[in-house]
VMD Tcl script that builds the backbone (N, CA, C; Angstrom):
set m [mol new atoms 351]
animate dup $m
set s [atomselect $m all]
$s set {name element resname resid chain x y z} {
  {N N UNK 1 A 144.885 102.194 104.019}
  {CA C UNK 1 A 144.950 100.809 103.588}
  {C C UNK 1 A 143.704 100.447 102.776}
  {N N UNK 2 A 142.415 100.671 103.204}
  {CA C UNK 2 A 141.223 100.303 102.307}
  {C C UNK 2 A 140.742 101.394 101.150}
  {N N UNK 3 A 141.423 102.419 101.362}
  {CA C UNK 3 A 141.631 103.256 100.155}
  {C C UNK 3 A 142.236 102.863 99.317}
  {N N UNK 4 A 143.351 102.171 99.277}
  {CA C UNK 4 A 143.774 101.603 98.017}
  {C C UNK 4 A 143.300 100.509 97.212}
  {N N UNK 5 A 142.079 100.032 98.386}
  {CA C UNK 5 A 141.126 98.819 97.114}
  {C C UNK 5 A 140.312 99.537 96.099}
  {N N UNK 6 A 140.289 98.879 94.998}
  {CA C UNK 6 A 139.798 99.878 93.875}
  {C C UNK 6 A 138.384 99.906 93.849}
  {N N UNK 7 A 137.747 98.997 94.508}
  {CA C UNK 7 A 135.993 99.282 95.238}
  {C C UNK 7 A 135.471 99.504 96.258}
  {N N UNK 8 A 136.677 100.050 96.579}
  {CA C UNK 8 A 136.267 100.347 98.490}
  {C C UNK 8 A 135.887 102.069 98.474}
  {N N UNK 9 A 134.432 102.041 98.904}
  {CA C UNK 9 A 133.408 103.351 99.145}
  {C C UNK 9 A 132.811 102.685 100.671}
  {N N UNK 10 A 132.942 104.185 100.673}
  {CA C UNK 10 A 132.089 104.188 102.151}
  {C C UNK 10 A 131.083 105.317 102.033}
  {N N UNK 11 A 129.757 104.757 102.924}
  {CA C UNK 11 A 128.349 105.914 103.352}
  {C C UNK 11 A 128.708 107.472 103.367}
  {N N UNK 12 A 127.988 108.116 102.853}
  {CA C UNK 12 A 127.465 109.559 103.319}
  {C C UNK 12 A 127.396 109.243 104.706}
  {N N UNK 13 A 127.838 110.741 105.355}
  {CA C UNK 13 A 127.931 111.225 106.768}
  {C C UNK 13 A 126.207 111.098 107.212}
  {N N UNK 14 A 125.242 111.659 105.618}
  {CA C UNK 14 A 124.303 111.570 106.234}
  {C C UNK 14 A 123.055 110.326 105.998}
  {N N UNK 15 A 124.058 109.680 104.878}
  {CA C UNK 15 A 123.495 107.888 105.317}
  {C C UNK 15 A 124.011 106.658 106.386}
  {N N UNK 16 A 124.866 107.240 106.634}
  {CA C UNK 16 A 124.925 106.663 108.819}
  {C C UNK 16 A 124.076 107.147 109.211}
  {N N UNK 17 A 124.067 108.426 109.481}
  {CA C UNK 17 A 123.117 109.370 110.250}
  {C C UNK 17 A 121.586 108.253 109.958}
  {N N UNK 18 A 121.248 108.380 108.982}
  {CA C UNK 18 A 119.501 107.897 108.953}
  {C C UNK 18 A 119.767 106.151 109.325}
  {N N UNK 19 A 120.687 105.919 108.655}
  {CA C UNK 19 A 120.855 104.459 108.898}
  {C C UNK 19 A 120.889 103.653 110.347}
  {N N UNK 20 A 121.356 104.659 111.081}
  {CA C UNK 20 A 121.583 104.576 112.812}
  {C C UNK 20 A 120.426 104.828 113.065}
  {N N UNK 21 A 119.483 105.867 112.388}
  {CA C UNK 21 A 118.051 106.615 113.240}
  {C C UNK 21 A 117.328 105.284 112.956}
  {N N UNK 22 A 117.088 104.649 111.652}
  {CA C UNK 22 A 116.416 103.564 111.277}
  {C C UNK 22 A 116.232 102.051 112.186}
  {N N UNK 23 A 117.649 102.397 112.663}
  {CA C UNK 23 A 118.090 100.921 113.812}
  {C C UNK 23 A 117.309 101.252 114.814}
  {N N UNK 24 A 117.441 102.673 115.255}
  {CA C UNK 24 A 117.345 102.740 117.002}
  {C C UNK 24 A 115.759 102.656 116.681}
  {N N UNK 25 A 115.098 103.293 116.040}
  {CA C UNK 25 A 113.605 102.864 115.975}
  {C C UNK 25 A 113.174 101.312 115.871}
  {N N UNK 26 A 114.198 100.568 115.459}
  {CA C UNK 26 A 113.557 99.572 115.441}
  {C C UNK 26 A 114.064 98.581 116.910}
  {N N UNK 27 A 114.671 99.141 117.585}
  {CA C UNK 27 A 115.337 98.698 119.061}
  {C C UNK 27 A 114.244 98.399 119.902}
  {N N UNK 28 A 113.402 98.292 119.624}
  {CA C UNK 28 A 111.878 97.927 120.815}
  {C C UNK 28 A 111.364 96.968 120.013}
  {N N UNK 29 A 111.031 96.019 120.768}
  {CA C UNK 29 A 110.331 95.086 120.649}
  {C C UNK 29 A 108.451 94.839 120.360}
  {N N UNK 30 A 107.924 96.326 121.375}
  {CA C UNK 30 A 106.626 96.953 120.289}
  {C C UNK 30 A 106.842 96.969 118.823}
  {N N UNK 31 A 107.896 98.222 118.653}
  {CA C UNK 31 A 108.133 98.518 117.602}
  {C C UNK 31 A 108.174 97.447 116.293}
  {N N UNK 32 A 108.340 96.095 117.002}
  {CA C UNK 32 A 109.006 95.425 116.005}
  {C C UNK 32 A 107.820 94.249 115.642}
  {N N UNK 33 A 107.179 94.374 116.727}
  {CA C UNK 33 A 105.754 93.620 116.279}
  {C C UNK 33 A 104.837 94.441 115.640}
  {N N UNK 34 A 104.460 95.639 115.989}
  {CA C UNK 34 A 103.555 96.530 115.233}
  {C C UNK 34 A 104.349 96.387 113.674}
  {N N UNK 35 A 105.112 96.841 113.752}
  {CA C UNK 35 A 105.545 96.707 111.636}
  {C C UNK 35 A 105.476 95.257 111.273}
  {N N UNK 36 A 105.488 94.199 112.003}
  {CA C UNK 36 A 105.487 93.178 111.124}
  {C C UNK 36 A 104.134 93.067 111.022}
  {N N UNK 37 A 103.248 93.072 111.945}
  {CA C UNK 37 A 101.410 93.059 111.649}
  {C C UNK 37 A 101.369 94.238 110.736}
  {N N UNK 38 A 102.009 95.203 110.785}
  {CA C UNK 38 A 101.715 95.966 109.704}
  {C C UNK 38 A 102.493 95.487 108.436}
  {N N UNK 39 A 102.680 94.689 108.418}
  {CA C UNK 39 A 103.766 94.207 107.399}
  {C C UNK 39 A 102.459 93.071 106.403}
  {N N UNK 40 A 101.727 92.561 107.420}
  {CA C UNK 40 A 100.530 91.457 107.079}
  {C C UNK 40 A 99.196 92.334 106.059}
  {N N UNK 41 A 99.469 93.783 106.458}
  {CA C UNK 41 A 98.548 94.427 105.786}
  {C C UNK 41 A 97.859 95.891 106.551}
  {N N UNK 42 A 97.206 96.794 106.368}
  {CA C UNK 42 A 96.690 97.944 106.988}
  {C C UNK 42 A 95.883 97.512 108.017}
  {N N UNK 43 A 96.310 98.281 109.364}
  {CA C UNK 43 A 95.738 98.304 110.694}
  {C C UNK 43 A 95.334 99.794 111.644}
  {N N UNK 44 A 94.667 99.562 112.172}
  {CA C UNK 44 A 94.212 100.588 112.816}
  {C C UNK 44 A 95.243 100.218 114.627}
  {N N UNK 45 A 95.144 101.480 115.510}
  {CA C UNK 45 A 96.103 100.954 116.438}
  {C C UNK 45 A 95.188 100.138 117.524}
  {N N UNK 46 A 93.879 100.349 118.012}
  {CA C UNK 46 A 93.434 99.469 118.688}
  {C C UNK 46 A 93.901 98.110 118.016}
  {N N UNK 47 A 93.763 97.761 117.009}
  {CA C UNK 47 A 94.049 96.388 116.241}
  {C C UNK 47 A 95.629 96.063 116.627}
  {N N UNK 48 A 96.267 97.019 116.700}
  {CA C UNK 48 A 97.524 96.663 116.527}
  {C C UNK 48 A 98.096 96.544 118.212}
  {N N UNK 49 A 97.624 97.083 118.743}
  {CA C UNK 49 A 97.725 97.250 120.185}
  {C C UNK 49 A 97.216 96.123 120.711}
  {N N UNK 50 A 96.261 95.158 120.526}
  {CA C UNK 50 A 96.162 93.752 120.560}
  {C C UNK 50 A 96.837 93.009 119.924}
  {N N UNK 51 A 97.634 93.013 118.859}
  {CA C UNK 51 A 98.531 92.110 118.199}
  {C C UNK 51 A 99.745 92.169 119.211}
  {N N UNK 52 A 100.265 93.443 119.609}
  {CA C UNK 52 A 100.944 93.829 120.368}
  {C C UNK 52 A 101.444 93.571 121.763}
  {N N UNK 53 A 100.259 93.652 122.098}
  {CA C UNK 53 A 99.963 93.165 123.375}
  {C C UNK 53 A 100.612 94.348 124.087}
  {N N UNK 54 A 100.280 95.466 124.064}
  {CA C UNK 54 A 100.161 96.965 124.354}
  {C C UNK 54 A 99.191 97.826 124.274}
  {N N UNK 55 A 99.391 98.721 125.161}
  {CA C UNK 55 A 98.038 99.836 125.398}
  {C C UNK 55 A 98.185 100.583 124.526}
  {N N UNK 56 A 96.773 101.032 123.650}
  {CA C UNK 56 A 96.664 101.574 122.926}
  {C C UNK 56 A 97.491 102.820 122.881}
  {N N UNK 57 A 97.587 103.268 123.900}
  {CA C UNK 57 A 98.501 104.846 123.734}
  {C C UNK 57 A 99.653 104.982 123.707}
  {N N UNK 58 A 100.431 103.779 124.242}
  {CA C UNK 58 A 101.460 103.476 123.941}
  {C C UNK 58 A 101.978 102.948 122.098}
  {N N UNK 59 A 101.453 102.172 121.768}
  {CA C UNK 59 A 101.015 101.752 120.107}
  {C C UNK 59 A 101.025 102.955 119.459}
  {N N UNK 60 A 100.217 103.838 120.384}
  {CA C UNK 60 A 100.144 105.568 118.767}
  {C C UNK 60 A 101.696 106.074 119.299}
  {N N UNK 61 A 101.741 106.484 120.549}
  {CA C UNK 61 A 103.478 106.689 120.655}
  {C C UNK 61 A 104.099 106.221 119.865}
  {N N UNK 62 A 104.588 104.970 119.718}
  {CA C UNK 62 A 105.329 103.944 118.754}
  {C C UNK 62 A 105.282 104.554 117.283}
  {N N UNK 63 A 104.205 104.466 117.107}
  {CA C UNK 63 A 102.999 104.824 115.333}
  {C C UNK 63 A 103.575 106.205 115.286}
  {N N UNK 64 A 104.136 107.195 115.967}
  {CA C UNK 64 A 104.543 108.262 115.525}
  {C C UNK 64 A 105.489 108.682 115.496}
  {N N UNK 65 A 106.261 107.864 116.269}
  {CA C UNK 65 A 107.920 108.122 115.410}
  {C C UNK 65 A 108.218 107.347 114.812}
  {N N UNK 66 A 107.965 106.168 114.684}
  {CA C UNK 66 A 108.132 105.055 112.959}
  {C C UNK 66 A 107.581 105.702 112.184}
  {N N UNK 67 A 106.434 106.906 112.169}
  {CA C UNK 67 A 106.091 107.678 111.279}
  {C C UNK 67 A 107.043 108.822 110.827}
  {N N UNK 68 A 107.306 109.399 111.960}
  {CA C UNK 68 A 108.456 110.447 111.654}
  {C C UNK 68 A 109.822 109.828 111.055}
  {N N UNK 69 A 109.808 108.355 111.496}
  {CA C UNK 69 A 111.384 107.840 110.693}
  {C C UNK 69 A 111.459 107.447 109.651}
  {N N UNK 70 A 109.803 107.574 108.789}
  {CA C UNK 70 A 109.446 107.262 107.297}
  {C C UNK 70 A 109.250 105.508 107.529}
  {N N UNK 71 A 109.296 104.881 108.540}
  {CA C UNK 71 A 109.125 103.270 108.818}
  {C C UNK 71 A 107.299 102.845 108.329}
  {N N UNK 72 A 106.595 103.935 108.623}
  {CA C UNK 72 A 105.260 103.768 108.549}
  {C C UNK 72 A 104.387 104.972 107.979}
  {N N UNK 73 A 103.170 104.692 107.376}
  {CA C UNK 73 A 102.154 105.882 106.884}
  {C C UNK 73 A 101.400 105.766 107.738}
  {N N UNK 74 A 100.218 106.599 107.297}
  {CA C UNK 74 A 99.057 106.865 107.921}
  {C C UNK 74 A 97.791 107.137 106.720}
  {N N UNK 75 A 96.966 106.527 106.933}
  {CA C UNK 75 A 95.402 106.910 105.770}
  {C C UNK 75 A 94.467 107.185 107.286}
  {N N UNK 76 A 93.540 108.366 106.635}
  {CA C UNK 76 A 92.517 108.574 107.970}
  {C C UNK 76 A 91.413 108.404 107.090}
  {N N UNK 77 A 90.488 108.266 107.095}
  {CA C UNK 77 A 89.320 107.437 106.713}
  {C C UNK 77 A 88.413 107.931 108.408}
  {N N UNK 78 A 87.700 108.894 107.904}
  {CA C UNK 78 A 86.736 109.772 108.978}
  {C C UNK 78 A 87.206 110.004 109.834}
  {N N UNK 79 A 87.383 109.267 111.567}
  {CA C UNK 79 A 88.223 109.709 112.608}
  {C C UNK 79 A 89.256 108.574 112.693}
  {N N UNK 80 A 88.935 107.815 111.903}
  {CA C UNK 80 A 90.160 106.828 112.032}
  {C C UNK 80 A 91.425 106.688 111.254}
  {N N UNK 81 A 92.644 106.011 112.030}
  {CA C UNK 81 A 93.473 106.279 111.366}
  {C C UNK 81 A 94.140 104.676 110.957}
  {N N UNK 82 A 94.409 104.171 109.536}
  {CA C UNK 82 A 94.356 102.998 109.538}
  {C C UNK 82 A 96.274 103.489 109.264}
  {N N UNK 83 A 97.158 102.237 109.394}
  {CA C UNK 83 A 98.644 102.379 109.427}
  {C C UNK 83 A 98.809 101.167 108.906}
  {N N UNK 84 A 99.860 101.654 107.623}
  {CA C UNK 84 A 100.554 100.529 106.755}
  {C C UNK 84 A 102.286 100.783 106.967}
  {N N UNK 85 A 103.255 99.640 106.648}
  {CA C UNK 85 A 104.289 99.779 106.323}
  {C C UNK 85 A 104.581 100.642 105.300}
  {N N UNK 86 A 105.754 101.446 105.482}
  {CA C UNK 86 A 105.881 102.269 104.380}
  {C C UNK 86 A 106.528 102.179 102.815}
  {N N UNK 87 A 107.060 100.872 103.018}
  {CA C UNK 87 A 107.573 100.418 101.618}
  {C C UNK 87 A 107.980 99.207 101.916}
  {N N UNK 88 A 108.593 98.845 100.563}
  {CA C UNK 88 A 109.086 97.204 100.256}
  {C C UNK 88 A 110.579 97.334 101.164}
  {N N UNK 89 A 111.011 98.256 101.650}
  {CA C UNK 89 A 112.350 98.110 102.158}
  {C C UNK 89 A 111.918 97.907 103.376}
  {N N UNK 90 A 110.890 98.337 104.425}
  {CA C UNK 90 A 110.373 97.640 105.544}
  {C C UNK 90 A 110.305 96.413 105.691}
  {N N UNK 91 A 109.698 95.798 104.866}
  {CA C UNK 91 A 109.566 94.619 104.788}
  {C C UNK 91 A 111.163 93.563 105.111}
  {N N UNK 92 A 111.738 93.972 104.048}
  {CA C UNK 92 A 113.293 93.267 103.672}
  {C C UNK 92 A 113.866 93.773 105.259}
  {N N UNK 93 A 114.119 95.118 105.350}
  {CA C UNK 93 A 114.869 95.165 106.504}
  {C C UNK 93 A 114.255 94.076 107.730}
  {N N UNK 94 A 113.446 93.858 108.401}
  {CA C UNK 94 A 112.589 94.026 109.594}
  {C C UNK 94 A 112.708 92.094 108.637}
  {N N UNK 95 A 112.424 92.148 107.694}
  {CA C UNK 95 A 112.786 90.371 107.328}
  {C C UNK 95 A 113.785 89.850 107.680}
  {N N UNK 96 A 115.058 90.591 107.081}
  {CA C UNK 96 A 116.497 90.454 107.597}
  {C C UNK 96 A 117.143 90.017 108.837}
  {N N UNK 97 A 116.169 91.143 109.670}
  {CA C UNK 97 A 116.496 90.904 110.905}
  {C C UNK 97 A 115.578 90.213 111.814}
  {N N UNK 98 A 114.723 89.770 111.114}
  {CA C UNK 98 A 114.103 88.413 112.024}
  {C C UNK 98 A 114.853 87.256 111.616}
  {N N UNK 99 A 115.165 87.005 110.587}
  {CA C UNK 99 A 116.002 86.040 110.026}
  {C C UNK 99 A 116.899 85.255 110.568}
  {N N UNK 100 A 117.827 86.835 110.879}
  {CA C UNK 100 A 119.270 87.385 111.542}
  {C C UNK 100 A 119.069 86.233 112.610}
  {N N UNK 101 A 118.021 86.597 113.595}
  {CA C UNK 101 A 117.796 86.252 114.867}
  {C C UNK 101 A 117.090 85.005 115.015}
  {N N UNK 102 A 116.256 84.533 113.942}
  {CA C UNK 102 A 116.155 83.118 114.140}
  {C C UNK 102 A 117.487 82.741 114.003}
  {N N UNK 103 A 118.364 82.802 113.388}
  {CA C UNK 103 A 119.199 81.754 113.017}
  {C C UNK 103 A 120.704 81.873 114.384}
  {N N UNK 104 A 120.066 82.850 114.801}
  {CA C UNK 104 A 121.094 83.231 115.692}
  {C C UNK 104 A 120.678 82.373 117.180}
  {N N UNK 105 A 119.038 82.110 117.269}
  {CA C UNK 105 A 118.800 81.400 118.482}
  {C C UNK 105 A 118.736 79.967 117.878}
  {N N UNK 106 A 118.092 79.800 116.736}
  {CA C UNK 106 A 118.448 78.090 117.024}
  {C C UNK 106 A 120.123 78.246 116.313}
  {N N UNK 107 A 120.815 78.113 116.194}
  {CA C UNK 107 A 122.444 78.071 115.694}
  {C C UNK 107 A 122.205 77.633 114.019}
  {N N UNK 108 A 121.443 78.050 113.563}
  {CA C UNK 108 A 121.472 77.595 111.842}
  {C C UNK 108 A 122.224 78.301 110.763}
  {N N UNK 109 A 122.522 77.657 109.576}
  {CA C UNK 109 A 123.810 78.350 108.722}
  {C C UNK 109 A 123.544 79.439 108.223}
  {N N UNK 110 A 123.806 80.399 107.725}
  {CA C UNK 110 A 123.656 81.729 107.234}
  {C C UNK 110 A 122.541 81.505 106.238}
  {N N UNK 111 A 123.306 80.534 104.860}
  {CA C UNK 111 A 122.341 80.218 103.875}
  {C C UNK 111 A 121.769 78.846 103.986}
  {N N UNK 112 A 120.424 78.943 103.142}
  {CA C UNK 112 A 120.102 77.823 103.254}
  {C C UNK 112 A 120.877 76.853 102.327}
  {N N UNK 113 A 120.351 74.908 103.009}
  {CA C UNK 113 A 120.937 74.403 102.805}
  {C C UNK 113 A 120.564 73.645 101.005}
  {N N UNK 114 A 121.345 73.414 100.256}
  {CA C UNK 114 A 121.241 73.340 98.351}
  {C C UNK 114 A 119.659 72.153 99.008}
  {N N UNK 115 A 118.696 72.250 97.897}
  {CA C UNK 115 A 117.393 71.692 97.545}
  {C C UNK 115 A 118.067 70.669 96.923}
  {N N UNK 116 A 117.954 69.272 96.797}
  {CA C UNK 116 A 118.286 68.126 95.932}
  {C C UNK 116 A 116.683 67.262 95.609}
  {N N UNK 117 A 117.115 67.140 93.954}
  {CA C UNK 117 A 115.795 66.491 93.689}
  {C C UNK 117 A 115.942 64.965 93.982}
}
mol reanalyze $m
mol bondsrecalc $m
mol representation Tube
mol addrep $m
């Protein structure tokens, strides 16, 4: 039936695949405060582990599979390791879905409402 719409495409097997890995990393609520402070600009994890309000070792846990899921970098600068978002699509996604969820707890419309001068 949706084969016969003349713009109906669907994902690579292996853009679900990353697209699902991308979600489940972001399924924690650490997870989801560390990228948005990293979203504010480059942090080190003691720094971020206070934004967090998490133990530092827990924070580098976090910091290394958002690293492995391409969500985050790493610059080391002597023994330290400072951590940025890894692109402009971090941002948008992880925007999206704060968005998503404001609008989902106070009950507000999808789009905003027209500006009148």
């Amino acid at each position: 039936m949706h084969t016969s719409l003349p713009d109906f495409d669907m994902p690579s097997e292996e853009q679900v695949h990353l697209a699902a890995e991308t979600f489940r990393m972001l399924a924690d609520p650490t997870r989801i405060r560390v990228l948005w402070a990293l979203l504010q600009g480059e942090s080190s994890v003691a720094c971020l582990a206070e934004l967090a309000g998490a133990a530092p070792t827990a924070v580098s846990q976090h910091l290394a599979k958002l690293r492995l899921a391409g969500l985050v970098k790493g610059r080391r600068e002597g023994t330290f390791v400072y951590y940025s978002a890894a692109d402009e699509h971090v941002r948008r996604l992880l925007g999206q879905a704060l968005f998503h969820a404001d609008h989902l707890d106070r009950d507000l419309p999808d789009e905003p409402a027209a500006v009148t001068s």
